[in-house]
PDB file of N, H, CA, C and O in Angstrom:
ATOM      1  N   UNK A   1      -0.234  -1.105   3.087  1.00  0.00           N
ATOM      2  CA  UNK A   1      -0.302  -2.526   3.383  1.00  0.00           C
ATOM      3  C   UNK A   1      -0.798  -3.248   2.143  1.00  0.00           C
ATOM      4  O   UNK A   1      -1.343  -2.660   1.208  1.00  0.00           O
ATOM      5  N   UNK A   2      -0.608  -4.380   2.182  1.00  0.00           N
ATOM      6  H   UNK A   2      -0.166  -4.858   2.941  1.00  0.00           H
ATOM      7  CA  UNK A   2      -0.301  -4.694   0.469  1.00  0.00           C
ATOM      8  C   UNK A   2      -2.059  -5.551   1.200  1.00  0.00           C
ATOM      9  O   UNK A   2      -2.499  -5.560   2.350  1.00  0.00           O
ATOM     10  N   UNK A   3      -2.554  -6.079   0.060  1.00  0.00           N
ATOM     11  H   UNK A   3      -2.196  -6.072  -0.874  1.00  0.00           H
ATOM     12  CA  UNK A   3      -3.741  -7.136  -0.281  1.00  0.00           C
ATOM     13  C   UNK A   3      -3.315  -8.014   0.249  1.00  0.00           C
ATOM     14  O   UNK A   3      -3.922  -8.092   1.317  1.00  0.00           O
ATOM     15  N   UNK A   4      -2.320  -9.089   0.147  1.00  0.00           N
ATOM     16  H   UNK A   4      -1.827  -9.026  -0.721  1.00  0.00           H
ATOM     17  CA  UNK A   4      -1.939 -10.216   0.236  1.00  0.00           C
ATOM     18  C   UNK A   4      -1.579 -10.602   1.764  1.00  0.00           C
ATOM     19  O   UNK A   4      -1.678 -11.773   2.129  1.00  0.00           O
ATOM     20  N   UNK A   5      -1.234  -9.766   2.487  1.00  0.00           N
ATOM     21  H   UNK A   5      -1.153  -8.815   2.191  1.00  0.00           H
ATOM     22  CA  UNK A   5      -0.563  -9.973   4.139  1.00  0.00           C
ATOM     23  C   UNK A   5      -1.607  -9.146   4.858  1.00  0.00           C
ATOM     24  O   UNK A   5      -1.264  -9.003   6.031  1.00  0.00           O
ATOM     25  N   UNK A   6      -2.918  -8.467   4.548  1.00  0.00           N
ATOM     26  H   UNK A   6      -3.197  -8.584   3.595  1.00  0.00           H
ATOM     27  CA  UNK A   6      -3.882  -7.684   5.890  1.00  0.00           C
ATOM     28  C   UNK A   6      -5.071  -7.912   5.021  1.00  0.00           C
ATOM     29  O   UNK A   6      -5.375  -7.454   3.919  1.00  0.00           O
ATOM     30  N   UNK A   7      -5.796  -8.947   6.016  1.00  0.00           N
ATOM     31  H   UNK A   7      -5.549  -9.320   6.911  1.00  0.00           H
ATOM     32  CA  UNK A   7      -7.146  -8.911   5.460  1.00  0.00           C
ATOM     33  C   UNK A   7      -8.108  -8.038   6.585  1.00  0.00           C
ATOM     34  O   UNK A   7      -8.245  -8.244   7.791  1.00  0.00           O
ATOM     35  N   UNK A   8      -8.929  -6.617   5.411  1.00  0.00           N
ATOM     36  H   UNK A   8      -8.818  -6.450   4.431  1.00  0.00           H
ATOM     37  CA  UNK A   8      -9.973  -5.470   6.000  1.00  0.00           C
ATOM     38  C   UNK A   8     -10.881  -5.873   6.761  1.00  0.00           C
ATOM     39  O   UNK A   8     -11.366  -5.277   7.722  1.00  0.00           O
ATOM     40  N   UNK A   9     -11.191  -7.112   6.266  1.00  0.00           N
ATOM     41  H   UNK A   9     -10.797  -7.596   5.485  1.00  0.00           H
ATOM     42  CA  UNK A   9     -12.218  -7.698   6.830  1.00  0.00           C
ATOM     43  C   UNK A   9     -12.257  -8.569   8.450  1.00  0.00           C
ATOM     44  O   UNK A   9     -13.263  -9.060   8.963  1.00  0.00           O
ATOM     45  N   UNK A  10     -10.871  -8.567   9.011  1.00  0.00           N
ATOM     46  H   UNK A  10     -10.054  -8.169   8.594  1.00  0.00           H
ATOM     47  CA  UNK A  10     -11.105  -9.175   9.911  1.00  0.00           C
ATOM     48  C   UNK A  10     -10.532  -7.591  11.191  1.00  0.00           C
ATOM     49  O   UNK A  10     -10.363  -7.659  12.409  1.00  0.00           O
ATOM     50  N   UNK A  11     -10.434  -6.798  10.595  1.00  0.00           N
ATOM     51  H   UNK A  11     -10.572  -6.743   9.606  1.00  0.00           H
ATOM     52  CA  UNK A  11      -9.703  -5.959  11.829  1.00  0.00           C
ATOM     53  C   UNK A  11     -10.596  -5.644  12.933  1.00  0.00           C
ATOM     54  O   UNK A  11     -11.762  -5.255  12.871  1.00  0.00           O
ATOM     55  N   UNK A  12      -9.941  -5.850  13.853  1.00  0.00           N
ATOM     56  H   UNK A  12      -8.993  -6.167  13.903  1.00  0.00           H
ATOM     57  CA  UNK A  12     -10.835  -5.633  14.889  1.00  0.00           C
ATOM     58  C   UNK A  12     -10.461  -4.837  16.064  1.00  0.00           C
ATOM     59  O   UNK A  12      -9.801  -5.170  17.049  1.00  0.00           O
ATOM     60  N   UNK A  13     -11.259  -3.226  15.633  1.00  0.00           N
ATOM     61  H   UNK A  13     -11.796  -2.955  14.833  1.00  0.00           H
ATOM     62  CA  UNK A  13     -10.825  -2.617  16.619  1.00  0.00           C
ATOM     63  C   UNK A  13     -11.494  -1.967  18.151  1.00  0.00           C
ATOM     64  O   UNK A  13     -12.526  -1.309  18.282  1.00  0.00           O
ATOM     65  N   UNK A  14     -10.522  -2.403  19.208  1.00  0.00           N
ATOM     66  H   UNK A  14      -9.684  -2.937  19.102  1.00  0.00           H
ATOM     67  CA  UNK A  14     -11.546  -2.122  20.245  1.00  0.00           C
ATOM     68  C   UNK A  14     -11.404  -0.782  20.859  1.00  0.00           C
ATOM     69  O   UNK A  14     -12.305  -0.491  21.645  1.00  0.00           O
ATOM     70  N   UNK A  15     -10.404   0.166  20.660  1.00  0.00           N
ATOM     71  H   UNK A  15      -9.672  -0.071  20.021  1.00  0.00           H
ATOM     72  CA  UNK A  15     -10.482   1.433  21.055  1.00  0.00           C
ATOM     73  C   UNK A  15     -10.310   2.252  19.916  1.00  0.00           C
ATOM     74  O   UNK A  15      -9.976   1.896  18.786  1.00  0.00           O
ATOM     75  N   UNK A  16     -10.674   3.827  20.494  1.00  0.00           N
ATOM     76  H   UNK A  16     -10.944   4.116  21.412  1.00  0.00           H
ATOM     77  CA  UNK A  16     -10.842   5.084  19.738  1.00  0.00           C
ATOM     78  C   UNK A  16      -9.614   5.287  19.015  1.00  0.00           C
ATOM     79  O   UNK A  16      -9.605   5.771  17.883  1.00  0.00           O
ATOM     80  N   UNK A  17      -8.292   4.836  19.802  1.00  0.00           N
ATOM     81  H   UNK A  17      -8.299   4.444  20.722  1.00  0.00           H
ATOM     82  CA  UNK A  17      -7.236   5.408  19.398  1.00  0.00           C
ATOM     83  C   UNK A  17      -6.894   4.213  17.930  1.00  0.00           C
ATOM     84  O   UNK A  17      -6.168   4.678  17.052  1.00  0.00           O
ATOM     85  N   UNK A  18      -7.555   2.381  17.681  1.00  0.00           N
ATOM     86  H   UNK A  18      -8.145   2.003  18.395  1.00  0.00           H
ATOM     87  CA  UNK A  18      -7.152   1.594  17.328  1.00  0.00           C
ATOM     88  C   UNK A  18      -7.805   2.002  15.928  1.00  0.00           C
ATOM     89  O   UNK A  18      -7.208   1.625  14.919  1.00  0.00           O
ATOM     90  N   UNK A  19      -9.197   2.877  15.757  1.00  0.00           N
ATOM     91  H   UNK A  19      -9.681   3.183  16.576  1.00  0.00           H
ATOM     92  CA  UNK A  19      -9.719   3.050  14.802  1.00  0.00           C
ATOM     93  C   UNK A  19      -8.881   4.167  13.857  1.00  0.00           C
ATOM     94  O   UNK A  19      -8.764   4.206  12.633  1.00  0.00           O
ATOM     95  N   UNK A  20      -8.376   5.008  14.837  1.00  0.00           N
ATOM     96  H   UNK A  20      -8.472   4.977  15.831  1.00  0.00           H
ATOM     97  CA  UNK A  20      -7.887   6.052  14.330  1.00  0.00           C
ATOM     98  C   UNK A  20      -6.716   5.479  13.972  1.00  0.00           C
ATOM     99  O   UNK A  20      -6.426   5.850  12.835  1.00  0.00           O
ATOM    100  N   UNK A  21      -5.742   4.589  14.523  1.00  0.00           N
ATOM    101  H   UNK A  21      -5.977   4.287  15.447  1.00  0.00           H
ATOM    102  CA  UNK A  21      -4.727   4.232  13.464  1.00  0.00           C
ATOM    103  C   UNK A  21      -5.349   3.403  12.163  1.00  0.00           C
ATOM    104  O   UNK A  21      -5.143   3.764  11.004  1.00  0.00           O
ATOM    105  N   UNK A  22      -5.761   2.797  12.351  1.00  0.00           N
ATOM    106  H   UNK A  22      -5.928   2.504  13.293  1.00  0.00           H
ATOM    107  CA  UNK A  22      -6.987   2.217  11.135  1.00  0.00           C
ATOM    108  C   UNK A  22      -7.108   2.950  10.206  1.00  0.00           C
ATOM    109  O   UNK A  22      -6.473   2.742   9.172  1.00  0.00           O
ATOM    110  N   UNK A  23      -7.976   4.023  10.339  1.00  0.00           N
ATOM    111  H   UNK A  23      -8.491   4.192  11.179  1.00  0.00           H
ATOM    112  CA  UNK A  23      -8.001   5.432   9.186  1.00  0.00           C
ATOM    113  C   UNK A  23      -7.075   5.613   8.706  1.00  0.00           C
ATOM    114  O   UNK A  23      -6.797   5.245   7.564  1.00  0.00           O
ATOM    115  N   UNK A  24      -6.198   6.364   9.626  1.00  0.00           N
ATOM    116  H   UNK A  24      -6.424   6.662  10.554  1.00  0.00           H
ATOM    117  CA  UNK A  24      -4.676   6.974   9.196  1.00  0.00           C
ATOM    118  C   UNK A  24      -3.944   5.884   8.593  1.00  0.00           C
ATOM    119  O   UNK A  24      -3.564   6.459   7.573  1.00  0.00           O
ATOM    120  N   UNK A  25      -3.411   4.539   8.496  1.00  0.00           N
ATOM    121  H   UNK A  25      -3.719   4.071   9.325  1.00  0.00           H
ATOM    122  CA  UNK A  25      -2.849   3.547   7.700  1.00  0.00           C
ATOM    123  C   UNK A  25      -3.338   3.280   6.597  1.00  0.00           C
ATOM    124  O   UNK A  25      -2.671   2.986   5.606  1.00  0.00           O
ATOM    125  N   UNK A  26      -4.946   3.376   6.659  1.00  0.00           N
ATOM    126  H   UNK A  26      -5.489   3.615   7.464  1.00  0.00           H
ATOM    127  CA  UNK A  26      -5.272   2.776   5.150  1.00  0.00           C
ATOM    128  C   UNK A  26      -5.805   3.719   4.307  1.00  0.00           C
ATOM    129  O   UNK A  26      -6.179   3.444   3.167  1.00  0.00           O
ATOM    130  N   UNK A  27      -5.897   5.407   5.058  1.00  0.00           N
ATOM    131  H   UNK A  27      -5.594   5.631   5.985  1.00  0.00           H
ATOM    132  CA  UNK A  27      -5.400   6.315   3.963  1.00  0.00           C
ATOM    133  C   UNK A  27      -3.945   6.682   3.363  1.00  0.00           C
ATOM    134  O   UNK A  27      -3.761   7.290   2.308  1.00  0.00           O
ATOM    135  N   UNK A  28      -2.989   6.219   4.197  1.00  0.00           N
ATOM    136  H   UNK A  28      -3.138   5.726   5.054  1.00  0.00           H
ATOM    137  CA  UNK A  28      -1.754   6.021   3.430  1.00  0.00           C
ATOM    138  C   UNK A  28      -1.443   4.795   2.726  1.00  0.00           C
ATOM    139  O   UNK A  28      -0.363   4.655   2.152  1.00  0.00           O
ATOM    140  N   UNK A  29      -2.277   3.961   2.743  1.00  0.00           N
ATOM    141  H   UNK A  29      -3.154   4.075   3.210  1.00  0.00           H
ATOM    142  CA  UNK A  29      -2.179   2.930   1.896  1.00  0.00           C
ATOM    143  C   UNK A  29      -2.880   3.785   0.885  1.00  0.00           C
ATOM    144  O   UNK A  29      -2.175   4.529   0.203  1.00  0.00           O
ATOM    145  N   UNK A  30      -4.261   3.775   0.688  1.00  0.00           N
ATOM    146  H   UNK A  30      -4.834   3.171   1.242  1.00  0.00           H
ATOM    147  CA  UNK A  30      -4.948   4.643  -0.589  1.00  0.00           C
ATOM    148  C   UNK A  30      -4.077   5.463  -1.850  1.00  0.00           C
ATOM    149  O   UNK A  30      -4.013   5.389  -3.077  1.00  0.00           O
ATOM    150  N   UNK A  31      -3.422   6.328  -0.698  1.00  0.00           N
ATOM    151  H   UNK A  31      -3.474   6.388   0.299  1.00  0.00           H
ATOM    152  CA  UNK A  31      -2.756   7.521  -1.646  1.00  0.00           C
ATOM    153  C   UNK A  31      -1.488   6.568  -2.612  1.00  0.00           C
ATOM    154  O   UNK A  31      -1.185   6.911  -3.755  1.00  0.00           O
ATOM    155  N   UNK A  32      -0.896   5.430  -1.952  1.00  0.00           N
ATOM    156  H   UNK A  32      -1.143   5.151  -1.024  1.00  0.00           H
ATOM    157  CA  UNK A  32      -0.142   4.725  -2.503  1.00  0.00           C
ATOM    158  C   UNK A  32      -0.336   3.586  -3.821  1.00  0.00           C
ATOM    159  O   UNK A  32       0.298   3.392  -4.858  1.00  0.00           O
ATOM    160  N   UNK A  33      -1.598   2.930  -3.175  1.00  0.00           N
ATOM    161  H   UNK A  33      -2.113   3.087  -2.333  1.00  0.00           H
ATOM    162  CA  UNK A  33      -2.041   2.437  -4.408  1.00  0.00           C
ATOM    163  C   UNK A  33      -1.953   3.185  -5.829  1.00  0.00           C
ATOM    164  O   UNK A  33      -2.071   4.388  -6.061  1.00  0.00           O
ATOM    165  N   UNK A  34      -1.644   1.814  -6.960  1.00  0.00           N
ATOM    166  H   UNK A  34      -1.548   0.837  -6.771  1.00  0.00           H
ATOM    167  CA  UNK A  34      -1.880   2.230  -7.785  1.00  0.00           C
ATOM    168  C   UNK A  34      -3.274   1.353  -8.638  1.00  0.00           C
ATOM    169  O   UNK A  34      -3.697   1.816  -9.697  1.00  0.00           O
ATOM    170  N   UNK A  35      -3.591   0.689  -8.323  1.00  0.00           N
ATOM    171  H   UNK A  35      -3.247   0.313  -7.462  1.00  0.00           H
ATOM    172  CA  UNK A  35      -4.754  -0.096  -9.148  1.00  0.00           C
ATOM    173  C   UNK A  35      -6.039   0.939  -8.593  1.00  0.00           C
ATOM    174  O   UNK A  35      -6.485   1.094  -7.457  1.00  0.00           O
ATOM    175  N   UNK A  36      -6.314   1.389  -9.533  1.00  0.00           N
ATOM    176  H   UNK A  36      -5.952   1.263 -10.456  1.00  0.00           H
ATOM    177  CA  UNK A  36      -7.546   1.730  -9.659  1.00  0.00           C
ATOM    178  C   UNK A  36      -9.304   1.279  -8.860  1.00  0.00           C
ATOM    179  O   UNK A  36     -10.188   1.937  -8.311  1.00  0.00           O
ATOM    180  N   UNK A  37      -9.121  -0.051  -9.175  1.00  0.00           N
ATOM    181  H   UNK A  37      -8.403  -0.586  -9.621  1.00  0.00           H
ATOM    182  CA  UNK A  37     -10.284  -0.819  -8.795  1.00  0.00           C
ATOM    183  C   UNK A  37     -10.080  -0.901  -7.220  1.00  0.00           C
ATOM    184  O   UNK A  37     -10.940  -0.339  -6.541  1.00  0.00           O
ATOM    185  N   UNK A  38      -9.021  -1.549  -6.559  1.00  0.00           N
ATOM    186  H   UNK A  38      -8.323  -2.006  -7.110  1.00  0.00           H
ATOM    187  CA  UNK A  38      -8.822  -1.333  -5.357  1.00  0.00           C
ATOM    188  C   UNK A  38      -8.651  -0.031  -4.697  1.00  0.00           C
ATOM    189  O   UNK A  38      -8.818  -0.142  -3.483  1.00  0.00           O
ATOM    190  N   UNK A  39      -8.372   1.183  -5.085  1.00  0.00           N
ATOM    191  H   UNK A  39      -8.237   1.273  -6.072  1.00  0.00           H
ATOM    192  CA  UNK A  39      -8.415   2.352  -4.736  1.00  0.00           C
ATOM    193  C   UNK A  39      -9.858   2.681  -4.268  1.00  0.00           C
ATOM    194  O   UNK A  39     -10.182   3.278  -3.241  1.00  0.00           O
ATOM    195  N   UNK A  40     -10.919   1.998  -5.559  1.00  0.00           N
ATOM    196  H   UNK A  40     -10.656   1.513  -6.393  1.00  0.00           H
ATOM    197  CA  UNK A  40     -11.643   2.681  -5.148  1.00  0.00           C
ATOM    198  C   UNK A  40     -12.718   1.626  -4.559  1.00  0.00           C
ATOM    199  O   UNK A  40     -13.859   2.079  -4.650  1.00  0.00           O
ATOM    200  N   UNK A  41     -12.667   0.548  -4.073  1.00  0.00           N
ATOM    201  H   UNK A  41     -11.740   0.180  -3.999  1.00  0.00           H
ATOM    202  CA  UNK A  41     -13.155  -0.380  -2.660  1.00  0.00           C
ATOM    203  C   UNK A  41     -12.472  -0.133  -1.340  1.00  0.00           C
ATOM    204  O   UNK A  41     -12.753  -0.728  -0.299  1.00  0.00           O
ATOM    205  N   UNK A  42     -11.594   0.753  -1.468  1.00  0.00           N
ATOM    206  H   UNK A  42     -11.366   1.236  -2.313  1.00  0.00           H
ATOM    207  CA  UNK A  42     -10.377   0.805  -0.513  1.00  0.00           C
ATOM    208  C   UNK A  42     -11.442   2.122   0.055  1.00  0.00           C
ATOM    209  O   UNK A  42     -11.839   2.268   1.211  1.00  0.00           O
ATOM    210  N   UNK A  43     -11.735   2.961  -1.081  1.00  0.00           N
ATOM    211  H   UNK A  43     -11.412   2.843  -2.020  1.00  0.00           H
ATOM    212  CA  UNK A  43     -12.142   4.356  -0.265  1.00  0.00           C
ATOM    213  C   UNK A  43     -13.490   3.912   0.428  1.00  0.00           C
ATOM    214  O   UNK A  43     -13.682   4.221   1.603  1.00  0.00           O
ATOM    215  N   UNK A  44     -14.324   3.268  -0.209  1.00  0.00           N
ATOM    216  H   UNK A  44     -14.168   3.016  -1.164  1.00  0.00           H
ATOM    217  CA  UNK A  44     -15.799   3.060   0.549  1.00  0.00           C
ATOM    218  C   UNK A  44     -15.426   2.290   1.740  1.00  0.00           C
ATOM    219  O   UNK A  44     -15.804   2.759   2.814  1.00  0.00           O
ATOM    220  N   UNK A  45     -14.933   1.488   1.751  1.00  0.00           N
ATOM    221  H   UNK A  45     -14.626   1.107   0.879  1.00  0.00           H
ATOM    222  CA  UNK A  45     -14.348   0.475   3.332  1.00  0.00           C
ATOM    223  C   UNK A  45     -13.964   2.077   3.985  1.00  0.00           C
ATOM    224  O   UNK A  45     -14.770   2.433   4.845  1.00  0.00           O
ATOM    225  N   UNK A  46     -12.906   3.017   3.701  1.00  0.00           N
ATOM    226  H   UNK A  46     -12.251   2.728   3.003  1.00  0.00           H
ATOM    227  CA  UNK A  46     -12.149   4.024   4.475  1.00  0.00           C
ATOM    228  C   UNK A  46     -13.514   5.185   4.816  1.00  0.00           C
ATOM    229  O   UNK A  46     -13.464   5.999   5.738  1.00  0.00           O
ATOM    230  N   UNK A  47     -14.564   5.058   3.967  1.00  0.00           N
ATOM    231  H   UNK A  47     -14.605   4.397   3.218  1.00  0.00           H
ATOM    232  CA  UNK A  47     -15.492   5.976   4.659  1.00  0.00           C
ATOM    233  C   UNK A  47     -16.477   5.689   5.464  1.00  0.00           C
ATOM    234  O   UNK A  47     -17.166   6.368   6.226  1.00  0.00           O
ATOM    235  N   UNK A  48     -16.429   4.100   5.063  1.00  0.00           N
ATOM    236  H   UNK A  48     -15.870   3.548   4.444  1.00  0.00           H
ATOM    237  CA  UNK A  48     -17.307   3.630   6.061  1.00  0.00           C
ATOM    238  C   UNK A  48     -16.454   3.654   7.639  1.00  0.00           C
ATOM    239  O   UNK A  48     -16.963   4.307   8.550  1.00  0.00           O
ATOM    240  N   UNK A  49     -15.245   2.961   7.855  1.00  0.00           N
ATOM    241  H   UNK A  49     -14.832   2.431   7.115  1.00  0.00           H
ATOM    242  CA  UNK A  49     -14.703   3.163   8.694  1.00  0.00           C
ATOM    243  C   UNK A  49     -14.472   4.960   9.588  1.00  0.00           C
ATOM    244  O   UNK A  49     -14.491   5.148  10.804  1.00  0.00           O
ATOM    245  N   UNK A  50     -14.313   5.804   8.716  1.00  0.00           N
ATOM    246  H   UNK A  50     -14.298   5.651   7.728  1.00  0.00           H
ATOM    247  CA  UNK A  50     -14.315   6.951   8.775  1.00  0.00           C
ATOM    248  C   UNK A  50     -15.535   7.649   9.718  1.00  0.00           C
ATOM    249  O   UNK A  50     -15.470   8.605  10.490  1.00  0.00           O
ATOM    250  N   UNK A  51     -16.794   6.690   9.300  1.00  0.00           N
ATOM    251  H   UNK A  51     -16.846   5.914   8.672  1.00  0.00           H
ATOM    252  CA  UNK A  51     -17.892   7.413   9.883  1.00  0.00           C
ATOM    253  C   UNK A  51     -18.035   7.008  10.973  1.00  0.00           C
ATOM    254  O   UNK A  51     -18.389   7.689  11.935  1.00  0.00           O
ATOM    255  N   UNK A  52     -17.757   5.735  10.975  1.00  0.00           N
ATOM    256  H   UNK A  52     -17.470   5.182  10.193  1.00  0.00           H
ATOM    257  CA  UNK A  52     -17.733   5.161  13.021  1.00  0.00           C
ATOM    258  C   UNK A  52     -16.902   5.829  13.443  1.00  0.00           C
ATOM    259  O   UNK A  52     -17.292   6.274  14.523  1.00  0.00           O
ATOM    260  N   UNK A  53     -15.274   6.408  13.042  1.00  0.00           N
ATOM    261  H   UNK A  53     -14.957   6.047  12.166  1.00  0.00           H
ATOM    262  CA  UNK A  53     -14.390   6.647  14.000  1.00  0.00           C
ATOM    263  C   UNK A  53     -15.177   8.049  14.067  1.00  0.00           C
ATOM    264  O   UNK A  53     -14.901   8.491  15.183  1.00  0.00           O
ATOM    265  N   UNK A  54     -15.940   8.872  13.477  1.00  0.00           N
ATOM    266  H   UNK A  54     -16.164   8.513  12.571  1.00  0.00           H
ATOM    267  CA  UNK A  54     -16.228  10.096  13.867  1.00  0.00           C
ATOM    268  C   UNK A  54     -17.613  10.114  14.836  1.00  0.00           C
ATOM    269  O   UNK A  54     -17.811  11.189  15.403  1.00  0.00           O
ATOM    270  N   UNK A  55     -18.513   9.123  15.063  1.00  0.00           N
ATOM    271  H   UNK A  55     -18.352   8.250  14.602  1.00  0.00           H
ATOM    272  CA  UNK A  55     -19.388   8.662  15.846  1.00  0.00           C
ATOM    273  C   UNK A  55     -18.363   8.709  17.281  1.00  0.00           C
ATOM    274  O   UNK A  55     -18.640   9.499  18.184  1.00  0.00           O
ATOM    275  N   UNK A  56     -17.242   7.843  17.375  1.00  0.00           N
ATOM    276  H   UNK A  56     -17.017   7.202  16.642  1.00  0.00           H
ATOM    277  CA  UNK A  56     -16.815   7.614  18.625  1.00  0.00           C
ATOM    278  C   UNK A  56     -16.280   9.164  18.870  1.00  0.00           C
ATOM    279  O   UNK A  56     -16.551   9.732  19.928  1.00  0.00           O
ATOM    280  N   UNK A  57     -15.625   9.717  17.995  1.00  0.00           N
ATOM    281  H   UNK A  57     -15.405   9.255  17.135  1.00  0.00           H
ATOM    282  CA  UNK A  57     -14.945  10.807  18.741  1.00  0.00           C
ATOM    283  C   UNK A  57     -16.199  12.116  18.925  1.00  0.00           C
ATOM    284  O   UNK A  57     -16.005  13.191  19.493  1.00  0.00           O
ATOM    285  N   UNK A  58     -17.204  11.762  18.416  1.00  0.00           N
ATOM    286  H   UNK A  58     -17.362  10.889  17.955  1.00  0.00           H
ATOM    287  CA  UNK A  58     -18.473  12.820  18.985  1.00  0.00           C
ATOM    288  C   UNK A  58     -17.969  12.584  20.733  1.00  0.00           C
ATOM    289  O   UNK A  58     -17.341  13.156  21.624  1.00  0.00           O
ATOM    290  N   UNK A  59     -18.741  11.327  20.462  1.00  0.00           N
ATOM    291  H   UNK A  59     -19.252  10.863  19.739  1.00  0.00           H
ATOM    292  CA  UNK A  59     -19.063  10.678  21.972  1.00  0.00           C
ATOM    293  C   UNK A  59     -17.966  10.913  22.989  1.00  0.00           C
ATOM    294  O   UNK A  59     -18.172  11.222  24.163  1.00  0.00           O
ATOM    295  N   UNK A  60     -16.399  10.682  22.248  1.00  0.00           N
ATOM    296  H   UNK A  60     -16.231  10.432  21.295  1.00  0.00           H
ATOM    297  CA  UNK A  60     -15.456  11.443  23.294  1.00  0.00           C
ATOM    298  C   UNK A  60     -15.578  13.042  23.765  1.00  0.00           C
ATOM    299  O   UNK A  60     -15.509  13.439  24.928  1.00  0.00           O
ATOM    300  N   UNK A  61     -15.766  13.819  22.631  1.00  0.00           N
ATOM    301  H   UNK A  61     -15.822  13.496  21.686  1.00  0.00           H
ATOM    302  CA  UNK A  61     -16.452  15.081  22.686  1.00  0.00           C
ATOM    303  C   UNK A  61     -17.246  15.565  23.834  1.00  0.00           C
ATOM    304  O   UNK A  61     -16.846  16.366  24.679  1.00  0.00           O
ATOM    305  N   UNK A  62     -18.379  15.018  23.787  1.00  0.00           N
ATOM    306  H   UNK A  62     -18.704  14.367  23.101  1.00  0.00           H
ATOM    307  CA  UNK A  62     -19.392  15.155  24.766  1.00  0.00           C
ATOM    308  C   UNK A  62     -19.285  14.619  26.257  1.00  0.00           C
ATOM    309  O   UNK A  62     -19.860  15.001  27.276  1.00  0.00           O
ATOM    310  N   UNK A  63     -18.370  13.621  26.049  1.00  0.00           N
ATOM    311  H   UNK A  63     -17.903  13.311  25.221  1.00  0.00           H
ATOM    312  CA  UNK A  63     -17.527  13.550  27.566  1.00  0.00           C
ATOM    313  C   UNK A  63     -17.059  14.167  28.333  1.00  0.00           C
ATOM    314  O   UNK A  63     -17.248  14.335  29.537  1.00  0.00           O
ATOM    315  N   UNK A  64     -16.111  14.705  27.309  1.00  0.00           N
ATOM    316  H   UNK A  64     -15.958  14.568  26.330  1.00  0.00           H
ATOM    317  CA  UNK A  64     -15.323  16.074  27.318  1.00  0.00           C
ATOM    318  C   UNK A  64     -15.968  17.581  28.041  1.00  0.00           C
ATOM    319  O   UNK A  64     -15.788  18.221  29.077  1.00  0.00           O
ATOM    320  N   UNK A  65     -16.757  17.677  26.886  1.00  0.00           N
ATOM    321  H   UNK A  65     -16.903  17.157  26.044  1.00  0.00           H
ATOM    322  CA  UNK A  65     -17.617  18.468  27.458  1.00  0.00           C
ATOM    323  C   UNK A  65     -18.282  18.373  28.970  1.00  0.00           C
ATOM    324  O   UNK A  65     -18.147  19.141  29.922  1.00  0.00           O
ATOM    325  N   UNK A  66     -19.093  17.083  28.841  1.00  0.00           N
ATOM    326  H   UNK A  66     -19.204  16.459  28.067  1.00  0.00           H
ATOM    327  CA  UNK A  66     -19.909  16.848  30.453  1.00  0.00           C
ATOM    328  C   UNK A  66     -18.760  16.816  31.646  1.00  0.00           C
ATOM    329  O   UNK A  66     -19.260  17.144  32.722  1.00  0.00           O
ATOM    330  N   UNK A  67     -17.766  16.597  31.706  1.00  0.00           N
ATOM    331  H   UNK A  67     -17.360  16.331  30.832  1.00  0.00           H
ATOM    332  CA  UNK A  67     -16.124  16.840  32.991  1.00  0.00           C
ATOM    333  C   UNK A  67     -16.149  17.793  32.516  1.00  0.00           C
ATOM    334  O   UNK A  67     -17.155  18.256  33.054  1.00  0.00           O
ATOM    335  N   UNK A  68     -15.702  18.765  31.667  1.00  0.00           N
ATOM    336  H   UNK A  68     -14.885  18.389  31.230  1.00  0.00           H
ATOM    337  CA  UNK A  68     -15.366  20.425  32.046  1.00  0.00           C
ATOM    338  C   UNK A  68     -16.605  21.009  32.497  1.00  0.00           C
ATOM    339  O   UNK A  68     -16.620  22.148  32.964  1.00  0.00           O
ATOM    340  N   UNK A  69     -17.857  20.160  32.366  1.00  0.00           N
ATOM    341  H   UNK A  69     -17.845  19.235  31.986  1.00  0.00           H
ATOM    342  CA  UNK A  69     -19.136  21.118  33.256  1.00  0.00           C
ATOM    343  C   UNK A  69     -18.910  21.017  34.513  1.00  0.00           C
ATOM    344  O   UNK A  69     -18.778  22.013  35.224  1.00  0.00           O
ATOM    345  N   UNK A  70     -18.819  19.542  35.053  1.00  0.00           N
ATOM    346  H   UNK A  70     -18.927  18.732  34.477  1.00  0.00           H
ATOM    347  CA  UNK A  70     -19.134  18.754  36.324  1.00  0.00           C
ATOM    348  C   UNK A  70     -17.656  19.866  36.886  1.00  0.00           C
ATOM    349  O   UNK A  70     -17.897  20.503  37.912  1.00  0.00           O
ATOM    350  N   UNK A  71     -16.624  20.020  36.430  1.00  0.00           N
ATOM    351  H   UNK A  71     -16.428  19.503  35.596  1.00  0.00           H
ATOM    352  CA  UNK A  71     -15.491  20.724  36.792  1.00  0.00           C
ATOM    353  C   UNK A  71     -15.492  22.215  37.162  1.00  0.00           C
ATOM    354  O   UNK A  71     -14.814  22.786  38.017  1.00  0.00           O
ATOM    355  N   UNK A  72     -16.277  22.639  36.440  1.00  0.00           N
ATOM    356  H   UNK A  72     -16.827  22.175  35.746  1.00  0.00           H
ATOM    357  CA  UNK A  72     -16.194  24.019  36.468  1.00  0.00           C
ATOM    358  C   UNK A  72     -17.818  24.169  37.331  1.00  0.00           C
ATOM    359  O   UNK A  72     -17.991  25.367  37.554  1.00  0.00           O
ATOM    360  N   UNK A  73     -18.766  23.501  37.753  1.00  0.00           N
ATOM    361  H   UNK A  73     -18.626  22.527  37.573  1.00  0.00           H
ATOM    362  CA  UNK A  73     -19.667  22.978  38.705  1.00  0.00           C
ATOM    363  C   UNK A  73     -19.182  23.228  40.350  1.00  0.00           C
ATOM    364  O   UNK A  73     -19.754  23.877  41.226  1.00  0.00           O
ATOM    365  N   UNK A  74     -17.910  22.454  40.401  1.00  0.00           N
ATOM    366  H   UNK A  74     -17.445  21.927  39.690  1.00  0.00           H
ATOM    367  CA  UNK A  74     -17.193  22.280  41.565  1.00  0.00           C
ATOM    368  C   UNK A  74     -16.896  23.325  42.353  1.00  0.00           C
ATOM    369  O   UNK A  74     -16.254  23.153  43.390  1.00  0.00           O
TER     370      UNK A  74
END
């Protein structure tokens, strides 16, 4: 996604799955870039983003986990 048509700053995502396309798009943007300087504001935004989407998918995790207890409980 080019600079000029998606501004980082306003995305707003409200599910697990919206972050994860998030990641996955603007690490294929990354690998594409070629400017340097934006590559590398591009990666700190992508790790910061990176670390929430791995916060949420703990938390899906442990969901996960607590239904196959409550399941296998039954």
């Amino acid at each position: 996604m080019s600079e000029a048509n998606f501004d980082r700053q306003s995305v707003l995502q409200e599910s697990i799955t919206d972050w994860r396309y998030t990641v996955y798009f603007e690490n294929v943007w990354l690998w594409k870039e070629k400017n340097p300087v934006l590559r590398a504001n591009m990666a700190r935004q992508l790790a910061e983003w990176t670390a929430i989407l791995a916060e949420m998918e703990a938390e899906e995790a442990r969901k996960f986990t607590e239904q196959q207890a409550s399941n296998d409980a039954a």
